[in-house]
C-alpha positions as MATLAB code, in Angstrom:
seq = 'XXXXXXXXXXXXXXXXXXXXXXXXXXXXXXXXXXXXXXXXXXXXXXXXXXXXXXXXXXXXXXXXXXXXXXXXXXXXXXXXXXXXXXXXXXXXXXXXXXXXXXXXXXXXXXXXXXXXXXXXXXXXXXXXXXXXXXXXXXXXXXXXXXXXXXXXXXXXXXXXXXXXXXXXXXXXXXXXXXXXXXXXXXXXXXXXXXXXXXXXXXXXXXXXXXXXXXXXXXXXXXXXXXXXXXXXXXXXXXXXXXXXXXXXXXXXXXXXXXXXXXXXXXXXXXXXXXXXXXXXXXXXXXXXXXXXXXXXXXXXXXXXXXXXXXXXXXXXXXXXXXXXXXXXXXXXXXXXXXXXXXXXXXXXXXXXXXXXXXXXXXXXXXXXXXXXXXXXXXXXXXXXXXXXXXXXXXXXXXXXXXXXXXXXXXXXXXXXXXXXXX';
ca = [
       0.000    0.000    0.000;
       0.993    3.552   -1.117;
       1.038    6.828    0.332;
       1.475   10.302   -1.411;
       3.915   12.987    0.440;
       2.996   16.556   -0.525;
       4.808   19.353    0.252;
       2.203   22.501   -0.742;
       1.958   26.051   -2.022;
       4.087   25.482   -4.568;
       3.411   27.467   -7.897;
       2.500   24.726  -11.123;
       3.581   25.365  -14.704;
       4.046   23.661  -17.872;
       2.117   21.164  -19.873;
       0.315   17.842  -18.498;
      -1.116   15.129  -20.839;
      -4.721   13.726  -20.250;
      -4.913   10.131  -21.012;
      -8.045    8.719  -22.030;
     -11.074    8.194  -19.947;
     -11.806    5.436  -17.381;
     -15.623    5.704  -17.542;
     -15.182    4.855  -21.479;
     -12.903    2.293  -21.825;
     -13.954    0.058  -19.142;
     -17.494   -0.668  -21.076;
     -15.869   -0.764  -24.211;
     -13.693   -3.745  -23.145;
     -16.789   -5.160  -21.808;
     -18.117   -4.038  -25.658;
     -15.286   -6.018  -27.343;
     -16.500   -9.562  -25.878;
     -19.152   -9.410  -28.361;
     -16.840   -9.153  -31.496;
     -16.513  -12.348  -33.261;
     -12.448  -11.140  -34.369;
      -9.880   -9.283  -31.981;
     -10.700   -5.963  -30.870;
      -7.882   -3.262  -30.302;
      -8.109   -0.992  -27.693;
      -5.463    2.309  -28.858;
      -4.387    4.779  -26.183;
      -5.857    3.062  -22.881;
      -5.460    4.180  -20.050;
      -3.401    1.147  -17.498;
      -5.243    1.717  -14.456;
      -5.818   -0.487  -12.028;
      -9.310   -0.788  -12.950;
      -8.746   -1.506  -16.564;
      -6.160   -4.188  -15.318;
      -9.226   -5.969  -13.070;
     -11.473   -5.933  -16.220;
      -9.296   -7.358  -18.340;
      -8.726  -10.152  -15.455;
     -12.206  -10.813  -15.267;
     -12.589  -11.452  -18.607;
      -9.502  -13.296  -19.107;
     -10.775  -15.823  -16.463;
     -13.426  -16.274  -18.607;
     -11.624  -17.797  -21.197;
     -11.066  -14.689  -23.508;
      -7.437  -14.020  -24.880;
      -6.352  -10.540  -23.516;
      -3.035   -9.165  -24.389;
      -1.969   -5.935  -22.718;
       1.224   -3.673  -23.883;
       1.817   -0.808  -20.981;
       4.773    0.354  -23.587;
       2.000    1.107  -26.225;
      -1.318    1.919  -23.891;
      -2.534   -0.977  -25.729;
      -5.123   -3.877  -25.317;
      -6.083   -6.786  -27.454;
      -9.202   -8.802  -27.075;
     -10.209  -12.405  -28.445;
     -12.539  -14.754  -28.208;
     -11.423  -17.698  -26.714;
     -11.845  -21.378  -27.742;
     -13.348  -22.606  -24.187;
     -15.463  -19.619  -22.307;
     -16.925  -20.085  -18.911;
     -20.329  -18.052  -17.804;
     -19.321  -17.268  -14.476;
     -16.337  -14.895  -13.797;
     -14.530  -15.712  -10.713;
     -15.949  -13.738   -7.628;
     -13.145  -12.307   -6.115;
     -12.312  -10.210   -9.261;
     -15.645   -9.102   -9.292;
     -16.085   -8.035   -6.167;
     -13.398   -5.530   -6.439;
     -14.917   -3.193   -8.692;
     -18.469   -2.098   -9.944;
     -17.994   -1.972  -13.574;
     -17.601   -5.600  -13.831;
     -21.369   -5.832  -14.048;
     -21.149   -4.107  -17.446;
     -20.025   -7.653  -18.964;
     -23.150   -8.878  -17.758;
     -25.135   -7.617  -21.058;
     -22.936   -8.600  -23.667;
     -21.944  -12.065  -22.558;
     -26.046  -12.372  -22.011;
     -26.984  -11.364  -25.677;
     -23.743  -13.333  -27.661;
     -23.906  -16.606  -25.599;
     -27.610  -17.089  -24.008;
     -26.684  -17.386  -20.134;
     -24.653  -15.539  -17.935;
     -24.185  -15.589  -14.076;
     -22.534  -13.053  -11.868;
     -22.004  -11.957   -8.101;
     -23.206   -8.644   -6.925;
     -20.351   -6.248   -8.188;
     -17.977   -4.173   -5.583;
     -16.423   -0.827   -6.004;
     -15.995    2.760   -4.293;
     -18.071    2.897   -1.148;
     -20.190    6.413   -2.625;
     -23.594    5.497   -1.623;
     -26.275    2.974   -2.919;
     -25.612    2.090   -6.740;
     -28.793   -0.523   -7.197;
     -28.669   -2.964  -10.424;
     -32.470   -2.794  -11.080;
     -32.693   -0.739  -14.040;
     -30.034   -3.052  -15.358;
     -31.672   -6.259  -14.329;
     -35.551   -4.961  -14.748;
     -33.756   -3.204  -18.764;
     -32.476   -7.022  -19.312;
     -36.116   -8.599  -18.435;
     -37.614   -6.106  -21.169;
     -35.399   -7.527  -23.742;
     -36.963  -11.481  -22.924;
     -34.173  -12.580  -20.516;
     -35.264  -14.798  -17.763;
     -33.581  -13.642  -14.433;
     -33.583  -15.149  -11.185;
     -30.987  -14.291   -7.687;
     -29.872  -17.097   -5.612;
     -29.680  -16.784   -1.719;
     -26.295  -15.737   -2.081;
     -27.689  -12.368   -4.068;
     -25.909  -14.129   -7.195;
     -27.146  -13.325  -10.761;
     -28.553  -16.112  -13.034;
     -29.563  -14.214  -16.814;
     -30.991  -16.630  -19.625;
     -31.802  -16.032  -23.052;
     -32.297  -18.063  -25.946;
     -31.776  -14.895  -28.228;
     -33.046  -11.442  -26.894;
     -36.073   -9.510  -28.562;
     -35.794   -5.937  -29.383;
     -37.852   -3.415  -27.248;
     -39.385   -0.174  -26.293;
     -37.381    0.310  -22.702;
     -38.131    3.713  -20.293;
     -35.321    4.220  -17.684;
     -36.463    5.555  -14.222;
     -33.299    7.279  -13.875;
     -30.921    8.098  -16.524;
     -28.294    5.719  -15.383;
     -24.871    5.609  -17.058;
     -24.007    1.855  -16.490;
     -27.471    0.652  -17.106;
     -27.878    2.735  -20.567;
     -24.453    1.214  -21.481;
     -25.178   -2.353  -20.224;
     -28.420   -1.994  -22.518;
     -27.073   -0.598  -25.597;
     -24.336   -3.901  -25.726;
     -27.076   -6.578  -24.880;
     -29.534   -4.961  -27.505;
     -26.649   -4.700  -30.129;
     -27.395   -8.038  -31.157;
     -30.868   -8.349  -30.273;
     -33.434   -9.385  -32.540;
     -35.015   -6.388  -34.393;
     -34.901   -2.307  -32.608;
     -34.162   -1.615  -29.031;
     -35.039    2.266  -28.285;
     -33.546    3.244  -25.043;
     -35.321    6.202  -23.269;
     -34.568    8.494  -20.419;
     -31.233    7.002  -21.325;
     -28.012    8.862  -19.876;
     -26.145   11.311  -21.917;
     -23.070   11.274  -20.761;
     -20.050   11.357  -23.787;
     -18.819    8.400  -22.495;
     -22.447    6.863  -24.204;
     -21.614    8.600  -27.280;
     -18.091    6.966  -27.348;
     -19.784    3.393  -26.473;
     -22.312    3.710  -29.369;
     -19.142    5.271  -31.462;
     -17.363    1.972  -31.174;
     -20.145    0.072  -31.712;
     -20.906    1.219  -34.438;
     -16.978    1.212  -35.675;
     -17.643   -3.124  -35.059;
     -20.676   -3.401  -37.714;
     -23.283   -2.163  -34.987;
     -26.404   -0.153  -35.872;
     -26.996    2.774  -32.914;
     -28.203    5.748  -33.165;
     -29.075    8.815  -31.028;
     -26.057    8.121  -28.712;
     -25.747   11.772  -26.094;
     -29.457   11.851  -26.352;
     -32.285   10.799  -24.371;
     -34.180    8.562  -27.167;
     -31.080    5.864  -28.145;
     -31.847    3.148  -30.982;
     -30.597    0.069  -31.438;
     -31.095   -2.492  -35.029;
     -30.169   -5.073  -34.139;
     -27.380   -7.021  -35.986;
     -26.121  -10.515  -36.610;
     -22.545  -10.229  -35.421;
     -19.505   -7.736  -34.567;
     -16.713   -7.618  -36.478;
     -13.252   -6.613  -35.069;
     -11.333   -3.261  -35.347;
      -9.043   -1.263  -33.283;
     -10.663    1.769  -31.901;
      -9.447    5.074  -29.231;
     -11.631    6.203  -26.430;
     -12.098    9.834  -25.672;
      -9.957   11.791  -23.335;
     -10.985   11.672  -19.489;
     -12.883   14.820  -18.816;
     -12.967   13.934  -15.323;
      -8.820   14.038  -15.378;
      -9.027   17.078  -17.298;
     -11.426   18.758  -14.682;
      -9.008   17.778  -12.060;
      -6.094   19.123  -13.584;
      -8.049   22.470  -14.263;
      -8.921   22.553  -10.383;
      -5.340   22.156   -9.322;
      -4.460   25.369  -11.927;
      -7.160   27.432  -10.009;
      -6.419   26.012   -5.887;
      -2.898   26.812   -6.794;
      -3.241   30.239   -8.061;
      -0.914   29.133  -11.000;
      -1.237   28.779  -15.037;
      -0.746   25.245  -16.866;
      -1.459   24.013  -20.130;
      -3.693   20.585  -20.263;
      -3.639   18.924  -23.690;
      -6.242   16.013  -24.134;
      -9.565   18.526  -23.611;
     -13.079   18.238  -25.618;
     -14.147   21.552  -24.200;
     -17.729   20.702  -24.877;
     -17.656   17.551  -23.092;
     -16.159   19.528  -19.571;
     -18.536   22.324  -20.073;
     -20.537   21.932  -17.144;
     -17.534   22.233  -14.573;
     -15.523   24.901  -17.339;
     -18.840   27.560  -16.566;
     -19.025   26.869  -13.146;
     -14.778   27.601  -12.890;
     -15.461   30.657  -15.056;
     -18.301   32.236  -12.497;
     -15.295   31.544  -10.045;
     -13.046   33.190  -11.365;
     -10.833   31.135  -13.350;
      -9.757   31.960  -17.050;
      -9.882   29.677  -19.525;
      -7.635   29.849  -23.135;
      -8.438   27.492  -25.512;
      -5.910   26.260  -28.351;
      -6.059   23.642  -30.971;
     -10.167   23.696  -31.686;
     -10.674   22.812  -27.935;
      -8.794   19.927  -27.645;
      -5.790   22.372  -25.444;
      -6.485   24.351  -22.773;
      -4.705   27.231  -20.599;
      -6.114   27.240  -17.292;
      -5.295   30.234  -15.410;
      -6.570   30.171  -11.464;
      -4.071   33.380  -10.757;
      -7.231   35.555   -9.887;
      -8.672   35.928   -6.575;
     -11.217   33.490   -6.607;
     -15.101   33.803   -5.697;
     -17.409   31.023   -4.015;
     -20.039   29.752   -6.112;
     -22.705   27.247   -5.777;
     -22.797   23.881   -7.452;
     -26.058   21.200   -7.773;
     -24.832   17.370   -8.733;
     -26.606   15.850  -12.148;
     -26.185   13.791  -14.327;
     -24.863   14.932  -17.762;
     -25.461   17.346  -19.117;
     -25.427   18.968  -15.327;
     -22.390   19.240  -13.056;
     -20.830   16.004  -12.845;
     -20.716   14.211   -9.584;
     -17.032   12.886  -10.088;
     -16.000   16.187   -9.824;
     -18.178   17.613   -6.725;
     -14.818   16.472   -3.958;
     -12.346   18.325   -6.089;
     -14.711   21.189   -6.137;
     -15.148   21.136   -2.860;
     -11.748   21.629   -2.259;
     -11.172   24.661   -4.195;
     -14.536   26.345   -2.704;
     -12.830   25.724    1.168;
     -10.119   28.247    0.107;
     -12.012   30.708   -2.073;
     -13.773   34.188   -0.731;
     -16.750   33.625    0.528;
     -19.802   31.011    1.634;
     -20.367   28.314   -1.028;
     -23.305   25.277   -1.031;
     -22.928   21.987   -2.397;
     -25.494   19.742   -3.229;
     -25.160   16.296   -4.393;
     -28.213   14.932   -6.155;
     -26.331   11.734   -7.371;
     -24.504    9.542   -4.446;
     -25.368   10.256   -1.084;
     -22.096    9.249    0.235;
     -20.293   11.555   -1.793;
     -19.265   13.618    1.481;
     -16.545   11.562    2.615;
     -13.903   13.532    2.148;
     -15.445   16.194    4.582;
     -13.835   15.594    7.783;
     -10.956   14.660    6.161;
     -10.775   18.551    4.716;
     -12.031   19.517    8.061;
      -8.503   18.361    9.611;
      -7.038   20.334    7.184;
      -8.731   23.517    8.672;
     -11.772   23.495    6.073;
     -15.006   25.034    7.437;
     -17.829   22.592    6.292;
     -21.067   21.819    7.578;
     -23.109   18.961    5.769;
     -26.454   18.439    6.194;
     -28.268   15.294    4.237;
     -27.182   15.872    0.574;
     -26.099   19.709    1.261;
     -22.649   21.038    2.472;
     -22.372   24.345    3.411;
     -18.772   25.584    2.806;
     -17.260   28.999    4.330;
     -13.912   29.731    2.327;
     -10.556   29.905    4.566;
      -7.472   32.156    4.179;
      -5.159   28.754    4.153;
      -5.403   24.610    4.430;
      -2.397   23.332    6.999;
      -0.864   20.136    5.872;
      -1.857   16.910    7.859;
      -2.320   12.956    7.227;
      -5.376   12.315    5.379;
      -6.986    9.129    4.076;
      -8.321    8.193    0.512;
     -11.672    6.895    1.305;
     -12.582    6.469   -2.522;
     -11.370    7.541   -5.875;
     -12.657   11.171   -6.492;
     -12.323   12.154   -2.563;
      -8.115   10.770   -2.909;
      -8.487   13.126   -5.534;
      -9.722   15.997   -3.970;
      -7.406   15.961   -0.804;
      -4.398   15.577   -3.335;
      -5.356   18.963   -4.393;
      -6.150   20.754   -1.117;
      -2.927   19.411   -0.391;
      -0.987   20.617   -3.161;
      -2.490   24.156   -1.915;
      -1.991   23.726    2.236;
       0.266   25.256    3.928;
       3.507   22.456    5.063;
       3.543   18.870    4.493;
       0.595   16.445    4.049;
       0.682   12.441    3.796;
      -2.649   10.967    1.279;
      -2.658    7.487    2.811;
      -4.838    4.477    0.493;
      -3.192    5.897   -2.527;
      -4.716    2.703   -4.443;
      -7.930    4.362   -4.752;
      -6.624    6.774   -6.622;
      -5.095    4.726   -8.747;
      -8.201    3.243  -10.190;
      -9.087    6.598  -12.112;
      -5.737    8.280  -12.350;
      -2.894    7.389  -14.562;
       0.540    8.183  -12.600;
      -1.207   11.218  -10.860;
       1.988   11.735   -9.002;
       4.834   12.000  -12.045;
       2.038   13.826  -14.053;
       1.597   16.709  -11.199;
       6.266   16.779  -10.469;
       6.120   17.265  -14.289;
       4.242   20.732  -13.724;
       5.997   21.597  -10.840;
       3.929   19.965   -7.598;
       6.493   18.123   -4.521;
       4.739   15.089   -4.286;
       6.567   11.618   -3.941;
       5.070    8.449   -3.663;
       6.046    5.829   -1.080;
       5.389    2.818   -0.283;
       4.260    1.277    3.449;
];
């Protein structure tokens, strides 16, 4: 296990590099099990969660081939396949459910434990399982809370989402990609992750429309071809990067930006007071936090509304800005955890249910501080890189799911952080 060391208030400068997004590749590795020929994966990011994914479906039988040299992965379907990953590996992350659709709809039955993941509040499968159902698969749990999913060949169908969830839309786009006849997907999410999942679909032989809308449909196809295919940049990196600019008071250049995809949190920086250059039809960005910054308030929702993955970071700027700020989160109701953590610090917050109330403070003190899941590490890594003396991030590992060598990426733009190990 890892810790970060972080010595703070130093100025940043220079250039960092955003490496594509978590969020996309992980369902379009779950994607590529339903290609009938090997599926390249250019520019991934290695992350420890891409590294579980691939494990789970290795153990499955598929042939996965990973070059860290080239950010590359290759998937192939094996010549023996099991239906029933091993439950360990799934356990340790969340996104593992995504392979439930498209082993369902390419190979009739499929069985899987309750996924794990970060510990952000209640994350319930239904609209997966009750999406699944709709299509004609026959679903049953076992006392162990274990998921049994038959189907001799899904149907096409008209399916209404309660909530625009991001995994189940996904989940639901790969089983119905081979379903018999046209899936339309409504109150589906938005996100651009969705757009990139129907975006590589489609690159395989797949027939989806309406991706990054509400209404997404889905003619359903015979097979998937092979192909080698990028995801998008990570706009939650990105966003990150652009907060440690502005809690820094400094100027840096981030290169892997789709400024219309980090709109949401770009506006809401803006109406703080950061400035914003961009270069290169979006895709660069000068970030430029140098002003004195002003609280704002921020409300949690999904895309195309502030993004919840970026609500901790947020929060950290807002406890050193000029003034009283509120925070709602609308998404996870656990997404608070970082708050006494920021308190030790020297952060004045007050949370009650879903709504912090945050009063901005002349200076953060450096302290010990614990990663309690990915986007709070996150978020005390930058209040540290902004306190005053030294601060230790212990449970580094959760950062490390979502962030490619976060520590080399921030010493390359001046931060002194070191990682050690314990």
């Amino acid at each position: 296990m890892d810790n970060l060391i972080i010595n703070g208030q130093r100025k940043l400068k220079g250039e960092v590099n955003i490496s594509a997004a978590k969020n996309s590749v992980l369902p379009i590795i779950a994607a590529s099990l339903l290609a009938t020929e090997e599926v390249t994966i250019i520019n991934a990011p290695m992350l420890d969660d891409v590294f579980t994914l691939c494990n789970v479906i290795e153990e499955l039988g598929f042939n996965i081939s990973i070059n860290k040299l080239c950010n590359t992965i290759k998937i192939k379907e094996g010549s023996s396949l099991k239906i029933c990953p091993n439950e360990d590996l799934v356990r340790k992350m969340r996104a593992s459910f995504l392979i439930m659709g498209p082993m369902l709809s390419k190979y009739g039955e499929f069985r899987l434990t309750r996924p794990g993941g970060c510990n952000i509040g209640n994350r319930p499968i239904d609209l997966h399982l009750k999406g699944l159902k709709t299509l004609g698969a026959e679903i049953t749990i076992d006392k162990n809370g274990g998921i049994i999913a038959k189907a001799k060949r899904l149907i096409g169908e008209r399916i209404y989402l309660d909530f625009p969830s991001v995994g189940a839309t996904e989940n639901l786009m790969m089983a119905a990609v081979l379903a018999k006849g046209t899936t339309i997907i409504e109150n589906a999410a938005q996100e651009p992750e969705i757009v990139d999942l129907g975006n590589f679909l489609n690159a395989l032989g797949g027939k989806v429309y309406g991706q990054g809308t509400r209404k997404i449909t889905i003619d359903g196809v015979e097979s998937l071809k092979g192909g080698k295919y990028s995801p998008i940049y990570d706009r939650i990196e990105a966003g990150t990067f652009m907060i440690a600019a502005a809690i820094t008071g400094s100027t840096i250049r981030i290169n892997g930006v789709n400024e219309d995809y980090c709109r949401p949190l770009i506006e809401k920086l803006k109406e703080c007071g950061v400035e914003f250059v961009f270069l290169n039809n979006g895709y660069s960005a000068i970030v430029n936090g140098k002003s004195r910054l002003r609280a704002v308030d921020i409300k949690t929702m999904p895309y195309p509304g502030f993004p919840t993955d970026m609500q901790s970071q947020m929060m950290s700027l807002l406890c050193l800005v000029n003034g009283s700020s509120i925070i709602t989160e609308t998404v996870f109701e656990n997404r608070f955890m970082n708050v006494d953590e920021l308190i030790r610090m020297g952060a004045h917050i007050k949370v009650v249910g879903r709504t912090a109330f945050v009063e901005g403070v002349d200076k953060l003190l450096g302290c010990k501080v614990q990663a309690t899941d990915l986007r709070a590490g996150a978020a005390l890594v930058l209040a540290s890189l902004a306190a005053e003396g030294t601060s230790i991030v212990t449970d580094v590992f959760h950062i490390d799911r979502g962030y490619v060598n976060i520590e080399n990426k921030l010493k390359g733009i001046g931060a002194d952080i070191r990682r050690i190990a314990v």
